[in-house]
C-alpha positions as CSV (number, residue, x, y, z in Angstrom):
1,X,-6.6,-20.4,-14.6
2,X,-8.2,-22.8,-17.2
3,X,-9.0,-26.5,-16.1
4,X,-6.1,-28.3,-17.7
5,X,-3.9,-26.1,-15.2
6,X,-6.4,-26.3,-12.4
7,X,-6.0,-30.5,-12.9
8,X,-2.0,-30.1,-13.1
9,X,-1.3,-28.3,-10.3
10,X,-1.9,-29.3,-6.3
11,X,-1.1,-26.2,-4.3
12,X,-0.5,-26.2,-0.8
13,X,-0.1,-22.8,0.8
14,X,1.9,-22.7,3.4
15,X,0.4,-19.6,5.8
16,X,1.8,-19.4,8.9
17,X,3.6,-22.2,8.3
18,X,5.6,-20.6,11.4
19,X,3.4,-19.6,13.3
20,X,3.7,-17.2,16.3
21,X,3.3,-19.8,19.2
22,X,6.2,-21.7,17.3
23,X,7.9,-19.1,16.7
24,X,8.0,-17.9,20.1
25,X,9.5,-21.3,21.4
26,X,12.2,-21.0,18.9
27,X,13.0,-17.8,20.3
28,X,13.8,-19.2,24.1
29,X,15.7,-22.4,22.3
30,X,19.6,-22.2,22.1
31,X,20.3,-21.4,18.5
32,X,23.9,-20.2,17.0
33,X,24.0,-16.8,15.9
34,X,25.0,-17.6,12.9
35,X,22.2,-19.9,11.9
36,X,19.5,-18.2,13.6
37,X,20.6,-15.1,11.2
38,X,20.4,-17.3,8.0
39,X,17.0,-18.1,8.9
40,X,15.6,-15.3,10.4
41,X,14.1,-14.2,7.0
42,X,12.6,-17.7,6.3
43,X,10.7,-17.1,10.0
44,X,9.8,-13.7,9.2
45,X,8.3,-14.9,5.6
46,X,5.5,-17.0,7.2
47,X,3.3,-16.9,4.3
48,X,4.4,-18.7,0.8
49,X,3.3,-21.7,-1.7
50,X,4.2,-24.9,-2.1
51,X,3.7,-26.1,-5.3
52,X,3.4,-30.1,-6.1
53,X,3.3,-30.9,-10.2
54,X,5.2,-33.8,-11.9
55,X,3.2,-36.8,-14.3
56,X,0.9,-37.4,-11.7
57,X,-1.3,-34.6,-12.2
58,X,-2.5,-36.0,-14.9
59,X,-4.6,-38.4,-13.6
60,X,-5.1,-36.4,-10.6
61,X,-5.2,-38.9,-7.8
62,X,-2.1,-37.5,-6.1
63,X,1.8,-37.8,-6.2
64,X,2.1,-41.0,-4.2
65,X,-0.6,-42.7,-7.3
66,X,2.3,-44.6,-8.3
67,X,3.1,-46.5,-4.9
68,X,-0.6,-46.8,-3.4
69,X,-2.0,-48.2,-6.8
70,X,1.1,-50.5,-6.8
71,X,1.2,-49.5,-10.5
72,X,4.3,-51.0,-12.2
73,X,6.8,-48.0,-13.0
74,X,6.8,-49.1,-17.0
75,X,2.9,-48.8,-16.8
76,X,3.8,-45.7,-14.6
77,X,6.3,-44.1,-16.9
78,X,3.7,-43.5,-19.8
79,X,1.9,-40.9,-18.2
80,X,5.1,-38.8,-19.4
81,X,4.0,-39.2,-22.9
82,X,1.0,-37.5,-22.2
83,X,2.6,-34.5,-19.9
84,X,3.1,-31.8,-22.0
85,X,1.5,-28.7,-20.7
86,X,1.0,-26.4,-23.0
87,X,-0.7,-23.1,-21.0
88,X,2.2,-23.4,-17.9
89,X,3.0,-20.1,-17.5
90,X,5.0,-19.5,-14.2
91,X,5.2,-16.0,-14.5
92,X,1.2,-16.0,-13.5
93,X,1.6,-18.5,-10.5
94,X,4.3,-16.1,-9.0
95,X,2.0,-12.5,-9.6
96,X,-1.1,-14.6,-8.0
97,X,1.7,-15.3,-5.3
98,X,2.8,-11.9,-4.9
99,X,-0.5,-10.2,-5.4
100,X,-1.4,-12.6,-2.4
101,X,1.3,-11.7,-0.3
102,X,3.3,-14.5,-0.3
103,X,7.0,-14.1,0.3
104,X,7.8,-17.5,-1.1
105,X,7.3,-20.2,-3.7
106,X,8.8,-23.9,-4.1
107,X,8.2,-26.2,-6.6
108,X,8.7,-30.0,-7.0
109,X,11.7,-30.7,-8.9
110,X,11.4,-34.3,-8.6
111,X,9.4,-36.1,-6.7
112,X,9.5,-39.9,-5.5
113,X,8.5,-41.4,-8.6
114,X,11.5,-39.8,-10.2
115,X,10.1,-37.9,-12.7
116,X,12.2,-34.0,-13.3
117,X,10.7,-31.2,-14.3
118,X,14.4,-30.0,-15.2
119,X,17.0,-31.2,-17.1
120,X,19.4,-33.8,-15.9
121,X,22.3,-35.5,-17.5
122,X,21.8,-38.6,-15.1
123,X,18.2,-39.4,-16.2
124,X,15.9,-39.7,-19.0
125,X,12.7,-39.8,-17.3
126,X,12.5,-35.9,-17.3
127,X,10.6,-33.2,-18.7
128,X,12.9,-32.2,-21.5
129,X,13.2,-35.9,-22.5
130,X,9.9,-36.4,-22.9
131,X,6.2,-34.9,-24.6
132,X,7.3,-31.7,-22.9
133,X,10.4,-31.1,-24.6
134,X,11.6,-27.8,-22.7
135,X,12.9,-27.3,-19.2
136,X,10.1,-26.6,-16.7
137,X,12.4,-25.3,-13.9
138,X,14.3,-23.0,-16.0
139,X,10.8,-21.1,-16.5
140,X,9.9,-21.5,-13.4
141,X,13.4,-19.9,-11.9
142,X,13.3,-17.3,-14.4
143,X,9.5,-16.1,-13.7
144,X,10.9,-15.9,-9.8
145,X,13.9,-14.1,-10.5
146,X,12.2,-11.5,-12.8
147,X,10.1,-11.1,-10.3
148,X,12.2,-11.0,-6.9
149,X,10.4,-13.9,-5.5
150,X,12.5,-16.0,-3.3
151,X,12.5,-19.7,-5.2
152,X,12.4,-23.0,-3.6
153,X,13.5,-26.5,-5.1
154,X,11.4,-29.8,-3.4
155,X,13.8,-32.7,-4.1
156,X,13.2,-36.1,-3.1
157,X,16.2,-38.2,-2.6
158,X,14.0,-41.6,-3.0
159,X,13.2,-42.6,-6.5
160,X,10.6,-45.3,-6.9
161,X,12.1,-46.8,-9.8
162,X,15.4,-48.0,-8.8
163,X,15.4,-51.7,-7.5
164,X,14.5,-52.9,-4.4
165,X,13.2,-49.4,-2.5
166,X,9.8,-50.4,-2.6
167,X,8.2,-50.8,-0.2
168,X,8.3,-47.5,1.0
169,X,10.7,-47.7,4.2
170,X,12.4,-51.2,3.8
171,X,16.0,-51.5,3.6
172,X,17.9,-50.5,0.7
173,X,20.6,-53.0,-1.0
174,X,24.4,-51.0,-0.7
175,X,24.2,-51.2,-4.5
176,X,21.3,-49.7,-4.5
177,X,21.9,-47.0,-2.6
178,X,25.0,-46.1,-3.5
179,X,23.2,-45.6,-6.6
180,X,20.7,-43.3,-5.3
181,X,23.6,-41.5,-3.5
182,X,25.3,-40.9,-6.5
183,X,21.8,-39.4,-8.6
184,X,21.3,-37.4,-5.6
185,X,24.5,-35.9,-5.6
186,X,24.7,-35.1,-9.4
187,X,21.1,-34.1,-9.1
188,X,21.2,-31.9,-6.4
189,X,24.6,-30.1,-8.1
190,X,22.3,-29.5,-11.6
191,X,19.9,-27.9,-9.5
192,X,22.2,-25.5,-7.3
193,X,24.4,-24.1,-10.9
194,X,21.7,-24.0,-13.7
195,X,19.4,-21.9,-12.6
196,X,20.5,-19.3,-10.2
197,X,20.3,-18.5,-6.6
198,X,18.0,-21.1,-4.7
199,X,16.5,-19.8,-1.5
200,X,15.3,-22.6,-0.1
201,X,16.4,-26.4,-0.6
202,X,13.4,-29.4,0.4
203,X,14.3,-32.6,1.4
204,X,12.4,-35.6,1.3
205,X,11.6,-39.2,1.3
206,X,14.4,-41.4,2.1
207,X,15.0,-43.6,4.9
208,X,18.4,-42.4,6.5
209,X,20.0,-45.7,7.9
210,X,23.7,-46.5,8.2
211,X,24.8,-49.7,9.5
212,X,24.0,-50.1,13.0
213,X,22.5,-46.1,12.9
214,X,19.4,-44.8,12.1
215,X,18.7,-41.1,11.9
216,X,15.4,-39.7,13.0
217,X,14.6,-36.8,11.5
218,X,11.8,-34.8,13.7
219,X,9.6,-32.0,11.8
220,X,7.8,-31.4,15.3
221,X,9.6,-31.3,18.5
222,X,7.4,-33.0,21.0
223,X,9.4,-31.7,23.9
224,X,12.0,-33.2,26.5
225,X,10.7,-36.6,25.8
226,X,10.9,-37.9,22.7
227,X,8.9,-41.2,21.9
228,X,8.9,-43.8,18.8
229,X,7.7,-47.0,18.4
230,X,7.8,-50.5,16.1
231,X,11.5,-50.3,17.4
232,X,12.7,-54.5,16.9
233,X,16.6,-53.8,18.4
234,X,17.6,-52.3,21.1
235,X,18.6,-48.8,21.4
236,X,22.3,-48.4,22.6
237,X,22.4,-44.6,22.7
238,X,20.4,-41.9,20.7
239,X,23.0,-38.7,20.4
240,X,21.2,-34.9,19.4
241,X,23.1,-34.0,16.2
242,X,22.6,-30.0,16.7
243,X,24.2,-29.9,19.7
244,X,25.7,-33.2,20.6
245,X,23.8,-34.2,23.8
246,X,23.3,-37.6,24.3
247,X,19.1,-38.9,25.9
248,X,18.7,-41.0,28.1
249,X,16.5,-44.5,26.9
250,X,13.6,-46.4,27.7
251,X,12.8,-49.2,26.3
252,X,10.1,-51.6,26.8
253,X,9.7,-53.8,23.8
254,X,9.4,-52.0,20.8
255,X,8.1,-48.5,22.2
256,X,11.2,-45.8,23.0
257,X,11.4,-43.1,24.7
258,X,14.0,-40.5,24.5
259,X,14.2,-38.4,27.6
260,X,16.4,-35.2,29.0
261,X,16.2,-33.7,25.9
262,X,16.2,-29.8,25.4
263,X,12.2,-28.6,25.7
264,X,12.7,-26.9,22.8
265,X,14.2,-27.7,19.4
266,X,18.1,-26.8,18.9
267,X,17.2,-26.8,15.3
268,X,13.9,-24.7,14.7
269,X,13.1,-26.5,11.3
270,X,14.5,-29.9,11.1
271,X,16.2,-31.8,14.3
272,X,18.1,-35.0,14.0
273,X,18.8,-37.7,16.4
274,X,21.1,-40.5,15.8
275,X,20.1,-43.7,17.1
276,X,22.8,-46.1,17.6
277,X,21.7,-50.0,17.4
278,X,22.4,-53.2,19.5
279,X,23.4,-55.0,15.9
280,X,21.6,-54.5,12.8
281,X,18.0,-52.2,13.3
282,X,15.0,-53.7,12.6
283,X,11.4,-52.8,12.8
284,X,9.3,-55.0,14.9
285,X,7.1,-58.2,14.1
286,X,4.4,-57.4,12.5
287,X,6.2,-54.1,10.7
288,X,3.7,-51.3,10.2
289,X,3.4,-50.6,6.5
């Protein structure tokens, strides 16, 4: 494709991205029938794209420009002025894909910095809003549905420029959150009824802390043992969400372990732990940033 589309787009293809040695451990972990069924296309797939695209192409420095540069999100918000892509044309990303192989493709709807390539009724910082002026999902679903692709929507459930979430990973304000909750939700529904069946739904970048829990969310099961560190309050129980076994702690300082775990992940693609807190959680002294 020509340069302006070769600077816009960072793709990531994901081959393999279950591999057989993976695979083979989810096949001895206890999974319900019914999920392992919903998924079992997803593991025979192995071989898609993942697509990242939003304002920050444009400089080309990568969609976390915004946080490392500690640029200030009305500095940040011009680059919308300026992204209006004019040779987009989904329908040629999904035949490269297909031509390729690839069973799959997923986009960035919106990524930290809050920026939509769609259009939502609960922001203004979007695509359709700005120097693009059109709906850049609605082509991009429509190229995969013509086509018999299976389509996937990235969503990130943090967005940089609300108050107080920066930086990345310290606590959130009620208000604030409540407010994120609330985009998230509207968000999310705009993304499941405008633009027709969604194959796959990606989560990302929110700290997921209630009260005296946190919930650690493990992409890569290490085993029986889980560890985690930087831990400043105690750990009162840590309770296995797919399945509702509860580990047994170690705790020396800030360094956890998690043992008597299953070996193998209840959950093939995303496990969750609840950690319940001795008081309010908070990350030891000096935190890691």
């Amino acid at each position: 494709m020509k340069q302006i589309i070769r600077l816009l787009i960072l793709v990531l293809v994901l081959f393999a991205f279950i591999n057989n040695s993976f695979a083979q451990s989810v096949d001895r972990a206890t999974i319900p029938e019914q999920n392992n069924s919903k998924m079992q296309w997803w593991k025979d797939a192995k071989f898609g794209m993942f697509i990242h695209w939003g304002v920050y192409s444009i400089p080309g420095r990568g969609e976390w420009l915004m946080y490392q540069e500690h640029i200030p999100f009305s500095e940040y918000a011009s680059l919308a002025d300026r992204f209006n892509p004019q040779e987009y044309n989904p329908k040629e990303w999904v035949a490269k894909a297909k031509e390729a192989g690839m069973k799959y493709i997923i986009l960035t709807t919106r990524h930290h910095d809050g920026f939509c390539l769609f259009d939502s009724k609960v922001s203004d910082f979007t695509a359709p809003k700005t120097a693009a002026g059109r709906d850049l999902i609605a082509e991009f679903a429509s190229a995969c549905h013509a086509s018999g692709m299976c389509m996937g929507f990235y969503y990130s459930l943090q967005d940089w420029h609300f108050p107080g979430v920066l930086p990345q990973g310290c606590p959130v304000s009620p208000l604030t959150m409540k407010l994120l909750v609330e985009q998230a939700h509207a968000q999310v529904r705009e993304l499941l009824s405008n633009y027709g069946v969604v194959d796959i739904l990606w989560f990302d970048g929110l700290t997921t802390r209630v009260k005296d829990k946190v919930y650690l969310l493990i992409q890569r099961w290490p085993g029986s043992t889980v560890p985690f560190a930087w831990c400043g309050s105690k750990v009162k129980s840590a309770c296995l969400l797919a399945n509702g076994q509860y580990a047994r702690i170690e705790q020396k300082g800030d360094r956890v372990w998690l043992h008597d775990l299953p070996q193998y992940p209840p959950d093939p693609f995303l496990s969750v732990i609840e950690l319940t807190f001795d008081g309010e959680p908070r990350a030891s002294e000096p935190a890691y940033r």
